[in-house]
Biotite code that builds the C-alpha atoms (Angstrom):
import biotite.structure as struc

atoms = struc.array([
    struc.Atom([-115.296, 71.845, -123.409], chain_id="A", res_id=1, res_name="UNK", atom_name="CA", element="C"),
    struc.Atom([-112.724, 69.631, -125.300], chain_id="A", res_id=2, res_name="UNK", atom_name="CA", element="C"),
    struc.Atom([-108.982, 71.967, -124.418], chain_id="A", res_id=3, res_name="UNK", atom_name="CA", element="C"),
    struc.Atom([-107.176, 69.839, -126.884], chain_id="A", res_id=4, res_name="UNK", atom_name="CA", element="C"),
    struc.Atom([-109.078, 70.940, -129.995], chain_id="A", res_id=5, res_name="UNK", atom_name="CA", element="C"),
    struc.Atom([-109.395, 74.094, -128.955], chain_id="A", res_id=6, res_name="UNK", atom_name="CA", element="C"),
    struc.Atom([-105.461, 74.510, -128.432], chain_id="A", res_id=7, res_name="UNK", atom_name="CA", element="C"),
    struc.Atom([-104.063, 72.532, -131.185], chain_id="A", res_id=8, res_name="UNK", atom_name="CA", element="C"),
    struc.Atom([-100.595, 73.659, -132.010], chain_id="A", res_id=9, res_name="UNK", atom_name="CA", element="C"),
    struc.Atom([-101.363, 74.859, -135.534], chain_id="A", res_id=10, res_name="UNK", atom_name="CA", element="C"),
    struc.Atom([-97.188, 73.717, -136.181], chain_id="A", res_id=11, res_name="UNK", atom_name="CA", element="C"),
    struc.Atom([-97.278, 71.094, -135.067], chain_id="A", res_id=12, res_name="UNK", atom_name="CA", element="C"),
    struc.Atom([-98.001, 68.932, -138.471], chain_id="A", res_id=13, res_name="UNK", atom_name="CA", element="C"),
    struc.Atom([-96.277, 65.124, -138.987], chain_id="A", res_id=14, res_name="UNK", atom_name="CA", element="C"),
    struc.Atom([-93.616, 65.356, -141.417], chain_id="A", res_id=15, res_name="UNK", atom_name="CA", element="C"),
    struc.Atom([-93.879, 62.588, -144.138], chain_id="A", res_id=16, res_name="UNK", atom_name="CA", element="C"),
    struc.Atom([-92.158, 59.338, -143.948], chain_id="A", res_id=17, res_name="UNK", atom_name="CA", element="C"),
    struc.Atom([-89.025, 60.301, -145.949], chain_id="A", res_id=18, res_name="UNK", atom_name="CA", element="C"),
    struc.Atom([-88.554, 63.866, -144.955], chain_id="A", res_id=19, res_name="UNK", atom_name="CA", element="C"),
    struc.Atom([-85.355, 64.498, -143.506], chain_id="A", res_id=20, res_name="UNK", atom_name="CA", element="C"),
    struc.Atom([-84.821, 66.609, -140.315], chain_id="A", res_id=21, res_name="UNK", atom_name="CA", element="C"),
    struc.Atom([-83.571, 69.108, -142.487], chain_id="A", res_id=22, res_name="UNK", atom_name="CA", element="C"),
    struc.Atom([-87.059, 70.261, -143.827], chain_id="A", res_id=23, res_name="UNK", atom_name="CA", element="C"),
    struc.Atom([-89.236, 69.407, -140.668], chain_id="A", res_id=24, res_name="UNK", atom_name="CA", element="C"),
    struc.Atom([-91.681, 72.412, -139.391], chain_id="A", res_id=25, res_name="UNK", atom_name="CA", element="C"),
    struc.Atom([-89.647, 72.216, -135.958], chain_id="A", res_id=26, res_name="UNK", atom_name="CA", element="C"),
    struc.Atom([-86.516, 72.823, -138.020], chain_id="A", res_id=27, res_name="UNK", atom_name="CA", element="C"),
    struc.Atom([-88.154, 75.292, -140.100], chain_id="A", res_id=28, res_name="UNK", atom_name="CA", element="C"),
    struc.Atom([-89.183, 77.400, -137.611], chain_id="A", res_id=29, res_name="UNK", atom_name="CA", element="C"),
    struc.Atom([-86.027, 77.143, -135.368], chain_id="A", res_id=30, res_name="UNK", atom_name="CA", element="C"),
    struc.Atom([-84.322, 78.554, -138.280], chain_id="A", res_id=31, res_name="UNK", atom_name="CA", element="C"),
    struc.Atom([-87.168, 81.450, -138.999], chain_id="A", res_id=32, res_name="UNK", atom_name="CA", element="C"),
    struc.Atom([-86.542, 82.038, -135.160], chain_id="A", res_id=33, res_name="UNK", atom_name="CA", element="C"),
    struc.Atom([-82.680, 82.395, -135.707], chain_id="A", res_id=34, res_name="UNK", atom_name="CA", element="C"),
    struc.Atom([-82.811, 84.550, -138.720], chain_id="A", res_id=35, res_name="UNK", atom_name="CA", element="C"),
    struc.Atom([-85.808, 86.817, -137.565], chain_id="A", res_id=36, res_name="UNK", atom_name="CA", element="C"),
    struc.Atom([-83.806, 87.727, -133.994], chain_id="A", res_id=37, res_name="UNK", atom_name="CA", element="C"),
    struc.Atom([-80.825, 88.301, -136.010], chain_id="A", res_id=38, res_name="UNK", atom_name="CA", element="C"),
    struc.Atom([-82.793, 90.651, -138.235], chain_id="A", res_id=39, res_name="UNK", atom_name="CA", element="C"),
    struc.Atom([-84.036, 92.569, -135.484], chain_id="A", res_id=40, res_name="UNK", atom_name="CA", element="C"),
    struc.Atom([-80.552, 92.553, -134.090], chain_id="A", res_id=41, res_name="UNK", atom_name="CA", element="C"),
    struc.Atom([-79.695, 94.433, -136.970], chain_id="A", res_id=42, res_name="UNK", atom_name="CA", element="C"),
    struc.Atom([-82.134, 96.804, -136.797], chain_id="A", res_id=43, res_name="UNK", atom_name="CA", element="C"),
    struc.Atom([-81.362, 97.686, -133.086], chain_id="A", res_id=44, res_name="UNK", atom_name="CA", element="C"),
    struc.Atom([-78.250, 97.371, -132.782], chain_id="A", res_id=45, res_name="UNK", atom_name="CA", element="C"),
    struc.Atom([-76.472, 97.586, -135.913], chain_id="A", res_id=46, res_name="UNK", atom_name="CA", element="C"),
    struc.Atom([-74.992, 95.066, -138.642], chain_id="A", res_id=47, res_name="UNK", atom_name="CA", element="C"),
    struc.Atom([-71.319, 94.719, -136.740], chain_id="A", res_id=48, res_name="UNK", atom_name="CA", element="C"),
    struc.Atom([-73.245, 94.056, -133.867], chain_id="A", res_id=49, res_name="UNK", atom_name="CA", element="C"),
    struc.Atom([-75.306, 91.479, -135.074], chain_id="A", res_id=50, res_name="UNK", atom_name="CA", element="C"),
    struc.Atom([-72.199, 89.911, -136.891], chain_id="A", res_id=51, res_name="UNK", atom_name="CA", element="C"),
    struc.Atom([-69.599, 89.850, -133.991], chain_id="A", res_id=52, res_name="UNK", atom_name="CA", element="C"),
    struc.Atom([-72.846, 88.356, -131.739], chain_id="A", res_id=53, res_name="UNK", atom_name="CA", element="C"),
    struc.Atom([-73.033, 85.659, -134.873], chain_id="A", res_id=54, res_name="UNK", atom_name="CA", element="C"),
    struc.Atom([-69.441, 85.037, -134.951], chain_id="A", res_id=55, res_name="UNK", atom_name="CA", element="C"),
    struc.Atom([-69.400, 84.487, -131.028], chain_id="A", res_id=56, res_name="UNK", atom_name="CA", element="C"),
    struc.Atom([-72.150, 82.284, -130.820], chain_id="A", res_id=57, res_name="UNK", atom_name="CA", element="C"),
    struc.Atom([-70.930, 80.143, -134.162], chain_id="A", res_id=58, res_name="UNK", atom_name="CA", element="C"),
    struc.Atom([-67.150, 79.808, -131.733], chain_id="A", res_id=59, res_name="UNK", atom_name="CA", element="C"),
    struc.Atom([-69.617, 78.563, -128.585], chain_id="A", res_id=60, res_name="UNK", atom_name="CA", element="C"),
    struc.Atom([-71.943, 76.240, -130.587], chain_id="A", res_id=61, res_name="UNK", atom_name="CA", element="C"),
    struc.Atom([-68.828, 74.481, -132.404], chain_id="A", res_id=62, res_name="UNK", atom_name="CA", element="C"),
    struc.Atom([-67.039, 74.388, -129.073], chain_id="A", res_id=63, res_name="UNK", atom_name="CA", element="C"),
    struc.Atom([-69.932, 72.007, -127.067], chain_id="A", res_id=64, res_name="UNK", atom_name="CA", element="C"),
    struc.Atom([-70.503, 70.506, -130.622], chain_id="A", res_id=65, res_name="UNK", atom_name="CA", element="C"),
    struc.Atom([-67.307, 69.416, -132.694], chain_id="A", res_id=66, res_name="UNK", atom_name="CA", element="C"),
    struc.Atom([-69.177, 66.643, -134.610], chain_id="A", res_id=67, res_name="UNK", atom_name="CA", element="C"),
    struc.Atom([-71.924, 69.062, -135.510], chain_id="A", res_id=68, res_name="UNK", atom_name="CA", element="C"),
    struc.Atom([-68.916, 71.439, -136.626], chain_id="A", res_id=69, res_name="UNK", atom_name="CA", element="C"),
    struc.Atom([-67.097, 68.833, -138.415], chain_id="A", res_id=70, res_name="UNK", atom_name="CA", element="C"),
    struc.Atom([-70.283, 67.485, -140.285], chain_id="A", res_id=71, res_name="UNK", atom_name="CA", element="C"),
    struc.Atom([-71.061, 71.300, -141.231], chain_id="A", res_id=72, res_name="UNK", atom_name="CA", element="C"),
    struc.Atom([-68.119, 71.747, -142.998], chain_id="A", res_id=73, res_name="UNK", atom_name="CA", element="C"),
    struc.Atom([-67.969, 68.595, -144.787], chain_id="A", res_id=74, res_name="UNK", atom_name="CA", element="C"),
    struc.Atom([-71.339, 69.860, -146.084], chain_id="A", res_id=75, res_name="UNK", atom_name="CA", element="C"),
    struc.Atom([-70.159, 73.563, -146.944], chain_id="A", res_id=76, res_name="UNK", atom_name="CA", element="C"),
    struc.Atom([-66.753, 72.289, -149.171], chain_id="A", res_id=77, res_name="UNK", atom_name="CA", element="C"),
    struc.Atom([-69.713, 70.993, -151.538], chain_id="A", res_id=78, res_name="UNK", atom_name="CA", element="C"),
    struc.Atom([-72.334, 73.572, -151.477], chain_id="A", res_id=79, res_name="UNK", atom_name="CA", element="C"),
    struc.Atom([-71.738, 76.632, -153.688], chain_id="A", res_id=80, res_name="UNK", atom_name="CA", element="C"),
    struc.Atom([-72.998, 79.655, -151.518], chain_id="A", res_id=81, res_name="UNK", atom_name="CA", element="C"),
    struc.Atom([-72.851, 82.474, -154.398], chain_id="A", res_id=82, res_name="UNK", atom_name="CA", element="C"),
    struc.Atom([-75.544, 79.865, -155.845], chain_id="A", res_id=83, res_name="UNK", atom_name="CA", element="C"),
    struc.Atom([-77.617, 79.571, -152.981], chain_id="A", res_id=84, res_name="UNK", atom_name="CA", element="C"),
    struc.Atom([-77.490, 83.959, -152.800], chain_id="A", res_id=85, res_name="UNK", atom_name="CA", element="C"),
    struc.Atom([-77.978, 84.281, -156.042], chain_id="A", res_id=86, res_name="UNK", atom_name="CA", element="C"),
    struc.Atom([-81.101, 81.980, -156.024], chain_id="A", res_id=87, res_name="UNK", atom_name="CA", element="C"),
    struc.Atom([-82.352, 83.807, -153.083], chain_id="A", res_id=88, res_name="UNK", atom_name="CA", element="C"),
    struc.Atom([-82.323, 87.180, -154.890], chain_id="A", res_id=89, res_name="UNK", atom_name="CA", element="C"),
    struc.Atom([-84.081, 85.597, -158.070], chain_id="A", res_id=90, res_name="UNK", atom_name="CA", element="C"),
    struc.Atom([-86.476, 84.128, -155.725], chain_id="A", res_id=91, res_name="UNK", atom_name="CA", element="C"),
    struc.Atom([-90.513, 85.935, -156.652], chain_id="A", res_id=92, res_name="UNK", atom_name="CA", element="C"),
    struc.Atom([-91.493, 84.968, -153.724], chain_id="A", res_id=93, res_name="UNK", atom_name="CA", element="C"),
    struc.Atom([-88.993, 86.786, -151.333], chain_id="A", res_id=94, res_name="UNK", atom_name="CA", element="C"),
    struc.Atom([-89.880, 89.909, -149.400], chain_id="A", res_id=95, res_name="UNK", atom_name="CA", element="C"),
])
């Protein structure tokens, strides 16, 4: 019996050459992770609740991480987020 091909991690797939660690299936499903625990937060326990836990944890993860913080809004002074929202909601393929 050969375990490894009968366990293969079905995500785990080599991103191409150029792809940036923006778009890599480890990123892509930390942030499906994120965004499906907050949705279920939500549900359970209500949207302030899920807001003042995403507030809270944004405070902690810039605290331990200034140069991630500083880097993120460098990034969000040039990104237009009514765009990104209103591409979302155009979007066929959303749920």
């Amino acid at each position: 019996m050969d375990f490894n091909s009968e366990n293969t991690n079905k995500f785990h797939h080599s991103p191409p050459q150029d792809a940036s660690p923006y778009t890599s299936p480890a990123t892509t499903i930390g942030i499906y992770t994120v965004l499906s625990v907050l949705m279920v937060m939500k549900s359970q326990l209500g949207l302030e609740a899920m807001l003042e836990y995403t507030s809270r944890y944004l405070r902690i993860l810039e605290k331990h991480n200034p140069d991630v913080k500083d880097a993120v809004v460098k990034a969000l002074k040039i990104v237009d987020v009514e765009v990104i929202y209103k591409d979302a909601m155009r979007r066929k393929d959303g749920a």
